[in-house]
C-alpha positions as a LaTeX table, in Angstrom:
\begin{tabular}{lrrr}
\hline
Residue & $x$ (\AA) & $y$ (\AA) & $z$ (\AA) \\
\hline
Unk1 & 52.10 & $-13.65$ & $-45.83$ \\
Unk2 & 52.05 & $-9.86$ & $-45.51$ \\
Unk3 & 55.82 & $-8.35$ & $-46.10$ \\
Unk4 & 55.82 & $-6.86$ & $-42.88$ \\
Unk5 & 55.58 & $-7.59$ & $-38.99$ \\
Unk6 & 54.03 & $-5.12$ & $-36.35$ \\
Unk7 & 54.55 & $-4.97$ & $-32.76$ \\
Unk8 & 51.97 & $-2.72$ & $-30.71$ \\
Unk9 & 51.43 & $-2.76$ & $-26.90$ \\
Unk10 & 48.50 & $-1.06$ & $-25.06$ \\
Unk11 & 47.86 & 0.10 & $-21.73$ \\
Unk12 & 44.57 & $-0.31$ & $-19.36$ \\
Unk13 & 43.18 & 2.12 & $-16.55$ \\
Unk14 & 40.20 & 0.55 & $-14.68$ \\
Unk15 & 38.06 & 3.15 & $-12.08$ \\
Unk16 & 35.21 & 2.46 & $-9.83$ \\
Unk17 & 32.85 & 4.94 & $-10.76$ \\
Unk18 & 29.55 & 5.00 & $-8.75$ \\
Unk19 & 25.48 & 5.79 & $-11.03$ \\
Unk20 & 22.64 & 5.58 & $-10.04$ \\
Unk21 & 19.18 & 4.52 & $-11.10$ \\
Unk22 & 16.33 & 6.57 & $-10.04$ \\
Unk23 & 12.93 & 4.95 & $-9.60$ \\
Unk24 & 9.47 & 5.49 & $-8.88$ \\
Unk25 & 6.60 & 3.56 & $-8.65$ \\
Unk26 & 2.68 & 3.96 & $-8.65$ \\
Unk27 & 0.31 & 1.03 & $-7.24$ \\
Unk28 & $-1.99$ & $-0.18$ & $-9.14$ \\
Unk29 & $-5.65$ & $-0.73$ & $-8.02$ \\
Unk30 & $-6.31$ & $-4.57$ & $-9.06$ \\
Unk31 & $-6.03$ & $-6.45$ & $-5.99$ \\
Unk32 & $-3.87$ & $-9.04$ & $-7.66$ \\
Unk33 & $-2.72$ & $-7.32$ & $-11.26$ \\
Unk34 & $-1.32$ & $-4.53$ & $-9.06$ \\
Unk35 & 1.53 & $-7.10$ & $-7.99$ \\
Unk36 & 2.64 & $-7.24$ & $-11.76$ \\
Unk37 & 4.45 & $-3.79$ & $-13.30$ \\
Unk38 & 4.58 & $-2.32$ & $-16.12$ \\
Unk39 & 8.18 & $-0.16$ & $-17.19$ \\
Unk40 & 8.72 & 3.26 & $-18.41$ \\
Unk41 & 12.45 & 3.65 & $-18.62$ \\
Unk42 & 15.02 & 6.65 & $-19.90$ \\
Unk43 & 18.55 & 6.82 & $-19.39$ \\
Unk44 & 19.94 & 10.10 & $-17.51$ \\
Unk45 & 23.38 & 10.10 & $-18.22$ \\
Unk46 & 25.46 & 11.82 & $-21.11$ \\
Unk47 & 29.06 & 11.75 & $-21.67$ \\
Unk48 & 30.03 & 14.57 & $-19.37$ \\
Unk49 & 33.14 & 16.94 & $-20.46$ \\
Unk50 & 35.20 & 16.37 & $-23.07$ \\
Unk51 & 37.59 & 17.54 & $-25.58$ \\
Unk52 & 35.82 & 20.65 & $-26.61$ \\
Unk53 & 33.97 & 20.99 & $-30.42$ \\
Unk54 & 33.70 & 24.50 & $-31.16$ \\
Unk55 & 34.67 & 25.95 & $-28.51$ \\
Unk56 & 32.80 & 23.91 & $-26.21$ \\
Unk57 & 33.39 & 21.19 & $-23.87$ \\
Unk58 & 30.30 & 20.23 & $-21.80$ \\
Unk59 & 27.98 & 17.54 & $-23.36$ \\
Unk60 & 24.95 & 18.41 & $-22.39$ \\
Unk61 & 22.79 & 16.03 & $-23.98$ \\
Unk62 & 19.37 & 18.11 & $-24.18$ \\
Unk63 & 17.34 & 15.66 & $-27.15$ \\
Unk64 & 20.00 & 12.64 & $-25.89$ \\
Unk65 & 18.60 & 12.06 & $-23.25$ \\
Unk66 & 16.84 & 15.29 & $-21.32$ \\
Unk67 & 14.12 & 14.92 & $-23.73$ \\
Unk68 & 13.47 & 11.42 & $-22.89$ \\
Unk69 & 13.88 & 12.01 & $-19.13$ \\
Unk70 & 11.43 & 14.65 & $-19.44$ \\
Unk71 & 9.08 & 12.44 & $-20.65$ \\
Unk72 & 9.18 & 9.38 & $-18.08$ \\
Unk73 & 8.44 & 12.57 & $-15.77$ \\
Unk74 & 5.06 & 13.84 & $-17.50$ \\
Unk75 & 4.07 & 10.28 & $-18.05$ \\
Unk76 & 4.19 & 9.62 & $-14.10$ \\
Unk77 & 2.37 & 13.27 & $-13.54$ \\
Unk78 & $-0.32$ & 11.57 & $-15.81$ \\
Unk79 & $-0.52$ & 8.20 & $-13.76$ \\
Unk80 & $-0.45$ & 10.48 & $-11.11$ \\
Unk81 & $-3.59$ & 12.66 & $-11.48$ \\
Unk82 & $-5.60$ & 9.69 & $-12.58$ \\
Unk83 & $-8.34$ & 9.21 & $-10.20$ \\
Unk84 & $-8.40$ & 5.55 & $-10.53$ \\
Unk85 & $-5.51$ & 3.95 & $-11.03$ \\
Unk86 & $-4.51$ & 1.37 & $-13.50$ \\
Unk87 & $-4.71$ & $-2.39$ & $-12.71$ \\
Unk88 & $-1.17$ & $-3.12$ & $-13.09$ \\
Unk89 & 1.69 & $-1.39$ & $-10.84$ \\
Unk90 & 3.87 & 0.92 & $-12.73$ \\
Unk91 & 7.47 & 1.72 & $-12.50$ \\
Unk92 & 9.09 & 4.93 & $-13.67$ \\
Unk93 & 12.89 & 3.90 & $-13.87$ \\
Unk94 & 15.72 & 6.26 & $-15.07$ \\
Unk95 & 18.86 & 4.25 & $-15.43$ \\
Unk96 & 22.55 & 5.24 & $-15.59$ \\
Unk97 & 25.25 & 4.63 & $-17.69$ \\
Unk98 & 23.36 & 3.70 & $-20.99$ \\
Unk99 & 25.91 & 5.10 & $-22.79$ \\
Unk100 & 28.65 & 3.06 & $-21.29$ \\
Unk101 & 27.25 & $-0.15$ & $-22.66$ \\
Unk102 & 22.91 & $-0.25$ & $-21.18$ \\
Unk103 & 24.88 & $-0.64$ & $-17.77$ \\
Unk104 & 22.34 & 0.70 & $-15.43$ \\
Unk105 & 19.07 & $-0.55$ & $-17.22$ \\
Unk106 & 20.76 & $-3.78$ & $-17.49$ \\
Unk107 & 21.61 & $-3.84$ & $-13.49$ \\
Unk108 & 18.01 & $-3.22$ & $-12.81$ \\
Unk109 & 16.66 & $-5.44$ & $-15.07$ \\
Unk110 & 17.97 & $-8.57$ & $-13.55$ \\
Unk111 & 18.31 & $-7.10$ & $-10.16$ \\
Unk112 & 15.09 & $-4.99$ & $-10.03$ \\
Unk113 & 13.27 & $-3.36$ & $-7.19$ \\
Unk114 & 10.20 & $-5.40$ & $-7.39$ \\
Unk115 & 10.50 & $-9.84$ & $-7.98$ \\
Unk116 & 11.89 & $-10.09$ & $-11.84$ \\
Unk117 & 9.15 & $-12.46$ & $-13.07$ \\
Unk118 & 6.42 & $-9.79$ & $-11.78$ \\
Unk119 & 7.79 & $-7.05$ & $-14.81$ \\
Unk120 & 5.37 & $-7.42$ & $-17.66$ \\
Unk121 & 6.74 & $-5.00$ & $-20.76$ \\
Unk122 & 9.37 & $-2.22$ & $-20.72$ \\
Unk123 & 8.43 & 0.99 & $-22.60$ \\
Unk124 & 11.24 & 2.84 & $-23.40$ \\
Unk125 & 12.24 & 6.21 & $-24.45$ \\
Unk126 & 15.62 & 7.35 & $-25.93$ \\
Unk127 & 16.18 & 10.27 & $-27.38$ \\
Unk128 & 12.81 & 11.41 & $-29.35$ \\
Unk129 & 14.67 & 13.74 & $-31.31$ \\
Unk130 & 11.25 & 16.20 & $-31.20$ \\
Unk131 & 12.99 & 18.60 & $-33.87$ \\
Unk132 & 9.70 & 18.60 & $-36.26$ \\
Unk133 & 5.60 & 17.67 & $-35.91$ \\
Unk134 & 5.46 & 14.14 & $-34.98$ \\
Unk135 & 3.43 & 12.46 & $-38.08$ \\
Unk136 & 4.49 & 8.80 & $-37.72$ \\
Unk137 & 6.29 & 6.42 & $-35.24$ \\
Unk138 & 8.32 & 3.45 & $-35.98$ \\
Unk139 & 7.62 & 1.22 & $-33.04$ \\
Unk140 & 11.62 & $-0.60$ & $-32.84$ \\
Unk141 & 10.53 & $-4.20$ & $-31.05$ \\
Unk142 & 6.90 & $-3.97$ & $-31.18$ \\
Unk143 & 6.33 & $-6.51$ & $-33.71$ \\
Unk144 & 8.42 & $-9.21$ & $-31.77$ \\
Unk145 & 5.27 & $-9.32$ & $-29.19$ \\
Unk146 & 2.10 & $-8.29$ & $-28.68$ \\
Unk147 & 3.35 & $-4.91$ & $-27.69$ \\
Unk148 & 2.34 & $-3.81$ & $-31.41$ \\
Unk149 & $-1.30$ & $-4.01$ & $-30.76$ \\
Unk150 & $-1.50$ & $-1.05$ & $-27.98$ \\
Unk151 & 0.68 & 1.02 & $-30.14$ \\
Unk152 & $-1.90$ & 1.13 & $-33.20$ \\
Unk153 & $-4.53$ & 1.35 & $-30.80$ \\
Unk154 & $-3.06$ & 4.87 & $-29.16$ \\
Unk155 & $-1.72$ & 6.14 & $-32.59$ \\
Unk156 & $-4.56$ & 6.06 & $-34.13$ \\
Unk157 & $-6.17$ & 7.72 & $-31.47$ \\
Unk158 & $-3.39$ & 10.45 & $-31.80$ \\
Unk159 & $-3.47$ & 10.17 & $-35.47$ \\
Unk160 & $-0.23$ & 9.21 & $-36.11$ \\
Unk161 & 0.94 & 6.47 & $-39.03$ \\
Unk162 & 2.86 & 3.56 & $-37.44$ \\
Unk163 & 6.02 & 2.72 & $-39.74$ \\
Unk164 & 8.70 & $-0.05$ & $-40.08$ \\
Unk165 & 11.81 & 0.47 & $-39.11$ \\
Unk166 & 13.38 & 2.52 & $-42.07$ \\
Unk167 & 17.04 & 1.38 & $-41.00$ \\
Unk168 & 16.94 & $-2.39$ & $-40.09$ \\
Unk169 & 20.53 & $-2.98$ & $-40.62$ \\
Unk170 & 21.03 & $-0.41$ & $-37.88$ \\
Unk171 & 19.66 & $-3.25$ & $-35.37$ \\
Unk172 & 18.21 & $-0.31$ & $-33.09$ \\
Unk173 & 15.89 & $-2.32$ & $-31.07$ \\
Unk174 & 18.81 & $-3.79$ & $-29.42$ \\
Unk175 & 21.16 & $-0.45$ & $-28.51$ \\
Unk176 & 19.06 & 0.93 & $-26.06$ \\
Unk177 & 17.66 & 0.52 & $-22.46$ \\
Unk178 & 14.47 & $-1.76$ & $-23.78$ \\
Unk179 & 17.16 & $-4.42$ & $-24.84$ \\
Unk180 & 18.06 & $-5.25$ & $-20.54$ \\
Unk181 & 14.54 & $-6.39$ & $-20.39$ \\
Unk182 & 14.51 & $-8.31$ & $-23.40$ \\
Unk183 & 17.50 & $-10.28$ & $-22.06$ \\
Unk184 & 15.55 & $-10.74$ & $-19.03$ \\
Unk185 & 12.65 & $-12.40$ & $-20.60$ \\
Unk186 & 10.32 & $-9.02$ & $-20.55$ \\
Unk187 & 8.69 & $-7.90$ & $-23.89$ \\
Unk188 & 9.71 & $-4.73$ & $-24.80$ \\
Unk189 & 9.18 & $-1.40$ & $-27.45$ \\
Unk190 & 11.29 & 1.95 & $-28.21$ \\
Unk191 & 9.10 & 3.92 & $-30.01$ \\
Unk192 & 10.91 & 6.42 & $-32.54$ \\
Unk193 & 10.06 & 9.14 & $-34.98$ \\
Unk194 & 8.34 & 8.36 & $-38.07$ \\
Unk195 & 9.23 & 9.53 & $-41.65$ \\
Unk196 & 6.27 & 11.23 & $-42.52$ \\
Unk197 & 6.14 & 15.48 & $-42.67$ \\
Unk198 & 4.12 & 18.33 & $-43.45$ \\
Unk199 & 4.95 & 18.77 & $-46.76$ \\
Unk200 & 4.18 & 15.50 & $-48.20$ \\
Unk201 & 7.95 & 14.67 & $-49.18$ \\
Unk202 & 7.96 & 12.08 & $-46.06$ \\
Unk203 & 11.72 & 12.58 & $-46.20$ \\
Unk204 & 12.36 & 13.15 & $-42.04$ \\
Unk205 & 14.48 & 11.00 & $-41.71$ \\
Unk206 & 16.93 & 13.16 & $-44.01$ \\
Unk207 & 16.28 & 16.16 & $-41.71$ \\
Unk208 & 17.62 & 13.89 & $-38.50$ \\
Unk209 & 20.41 & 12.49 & $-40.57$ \\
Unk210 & 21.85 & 16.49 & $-40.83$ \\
Unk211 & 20.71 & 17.01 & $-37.33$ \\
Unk212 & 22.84 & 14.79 & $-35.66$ \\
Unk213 & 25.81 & 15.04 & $-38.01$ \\
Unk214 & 26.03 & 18.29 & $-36.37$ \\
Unk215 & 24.05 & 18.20 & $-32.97$ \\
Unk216 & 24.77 & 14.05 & $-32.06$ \\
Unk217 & 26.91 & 13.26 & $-29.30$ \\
Unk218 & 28.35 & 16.39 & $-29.44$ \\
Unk219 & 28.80 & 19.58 & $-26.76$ \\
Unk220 & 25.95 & 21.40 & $-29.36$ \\
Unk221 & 23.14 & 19.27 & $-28.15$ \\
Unk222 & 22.01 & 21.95 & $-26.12$ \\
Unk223 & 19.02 & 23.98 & $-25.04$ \\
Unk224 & 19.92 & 27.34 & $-25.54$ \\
Unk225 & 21.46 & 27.12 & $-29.61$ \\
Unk226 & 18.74 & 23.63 & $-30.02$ \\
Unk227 & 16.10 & 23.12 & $-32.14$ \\
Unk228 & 13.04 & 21.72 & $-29.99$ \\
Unk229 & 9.08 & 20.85 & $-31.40$ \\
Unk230 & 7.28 & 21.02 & $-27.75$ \\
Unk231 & 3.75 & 20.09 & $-29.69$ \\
Unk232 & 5.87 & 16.93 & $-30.94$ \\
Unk233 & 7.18 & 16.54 & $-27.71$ \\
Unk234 & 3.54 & 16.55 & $-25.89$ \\
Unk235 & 2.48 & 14.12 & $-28.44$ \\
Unk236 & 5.09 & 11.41 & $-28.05$ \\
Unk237 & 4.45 & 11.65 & $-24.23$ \\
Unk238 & 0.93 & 11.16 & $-24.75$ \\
Unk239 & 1.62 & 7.81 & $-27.34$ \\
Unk240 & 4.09 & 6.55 & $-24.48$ \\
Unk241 & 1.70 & 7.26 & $-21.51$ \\
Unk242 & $-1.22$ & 5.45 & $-23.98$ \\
Unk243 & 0.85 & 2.39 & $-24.81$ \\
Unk244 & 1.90 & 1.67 & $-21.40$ \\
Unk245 & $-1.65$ & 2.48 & $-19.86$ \\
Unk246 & $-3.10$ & $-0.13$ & $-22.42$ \\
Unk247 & $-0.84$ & $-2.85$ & $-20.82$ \\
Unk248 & $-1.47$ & $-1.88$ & $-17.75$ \\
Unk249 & $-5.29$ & $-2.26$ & $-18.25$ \\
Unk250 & $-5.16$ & $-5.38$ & $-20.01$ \\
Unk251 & $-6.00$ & $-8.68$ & $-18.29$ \\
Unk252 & $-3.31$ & $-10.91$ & $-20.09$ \\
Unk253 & 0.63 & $-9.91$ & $-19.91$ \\
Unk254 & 2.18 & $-9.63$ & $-23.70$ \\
Unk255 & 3.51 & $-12.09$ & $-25.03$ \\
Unk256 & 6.13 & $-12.71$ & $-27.43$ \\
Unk257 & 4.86 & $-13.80$ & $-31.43$ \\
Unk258 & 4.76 & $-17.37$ & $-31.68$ \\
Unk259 & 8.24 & $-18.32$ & $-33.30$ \\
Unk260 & 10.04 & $-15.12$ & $-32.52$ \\
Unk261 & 14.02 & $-14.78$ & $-32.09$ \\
Unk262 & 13.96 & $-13.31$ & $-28.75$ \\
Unk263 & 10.95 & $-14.73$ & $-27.44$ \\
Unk264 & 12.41 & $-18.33$ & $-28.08$ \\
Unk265 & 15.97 & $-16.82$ & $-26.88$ \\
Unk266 & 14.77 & $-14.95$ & $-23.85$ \\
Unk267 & 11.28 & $-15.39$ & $-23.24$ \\
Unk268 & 9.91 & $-17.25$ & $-19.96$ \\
\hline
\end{tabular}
């Protein structure tokens, strides 16, 4: 028995608050693969104004997520200019309130714009934190489907090392956007920076690690005072834009490894 008792009370505010998902969508030119879709998603909210940190108060969110947002957009200019389109459909789908909990991506997901069972893989992208050359990925999912097979395929056409996830305990693959479409039965992939640099020392993931001690969550992820690798940036759209095209191309769907966790817990 502890020598002691407590008594604590608590109070609860609830507010309807109104998001928004934004979503686009490109046909695809198979007469019947273009009524199956493939996903690229990024979140587009941040946490708004709060109690300033340094001086400042606005959350801007410029690598978390502008940088992913950015991206969806360049991928669908891509699909765009293509002169033939891929087989599959595609969906470009920015999502709200990801940082409240996946609530937007996890809305669309089971209420989507297009029948449920016709979404084929989600491709997500959260935060590429393009603050060096991109060297290496660490595909977080990939290996639970067949998802991992177009992501060798366009690295090493961009020359970039695929990695394993250097922070399993972390459980990434299921804190971001991707996860709604796991629960849903859809394969999904969050592709990440790698550890590998310049240098040789293949020690990134130290160099992020400072980076958002000081920069994460916080009013100073910003454009103007941030620290931004556009030729990392272009590259990670192109590896995203490659992966997704590949499924879109393909004849079968992916499917989950034989034996997987979430494909026996989710999958269809």
């Amino acid at each position: 028995m502890l020598p002691g008792r407590l008594r604590a009370a608590y109070r609860s505010r609830y507010q309807d608050v109104d998001g928004y998902n934004v979503v686009g969508k490109i046909e695809g030119s198979d007469a019947k693969l273009k009524n199956e879709y493939v996903v690229h998603s990024a979140h587009l909210d941040h946490l708004g104004v709060g109690a300033p940190i340094n001086g400042d108060s606005i959350f801007n969110g410029a690598h978390d997520n502008a940088t992913g947002v950015a991206t969806v957009l360049e991928i669908a200019r891509a699909y765009g200019r293509l002169k033939v389109k891929p087989r599959r459909s595609v969906l470009f789908v920015l999502v709200t309130g990801e940082e409240m909990g996946l609530l937007g991506s996890a809305y669309f997901a089971k209420f989507p714009t297009v029948p449920r069972a016709a979404l084929v893989a989600d491709v997500n992208t959260d935060m590429p934190t393009i603050i060096a050359p991109l060297l290496a990925v660490v595909p977080l999912g990939a290996a639970h489907s067949s998802l991992l097979q177009p992501v060798e395929t366009a690295a090493a056409y961009l020359g970039l090392a695929v990695e394993s996830d250097p922070e399993p305990a972390q459980h990434r693959f299921i804190r971001s956007d991707q996860y709604s479409f796991v629960v849903q039965g859809v394969t999904g992939l969050h592709l990440k920076y790698g550890n590998k640099t310049v240098d040789g020392k293949n020690n990134l993931s130290e160099q992020v690690q400072k980076w958002r001690a000081a920069t994460y969550h916080k009013p100073q992820d910003n454009f103007a005072d941030g620290t931004f690798d556009w030729e990392a940036g272009r590259k990670y759209a192109q590896l995203n834009f490659l992966v997704g095209y590949q499924v879109a191309q393909a004849t079968a769907r992916p499917t989950w490894n034989k034996g997987d966790f979430f494909g026996a817990r989710f999958g269809k």
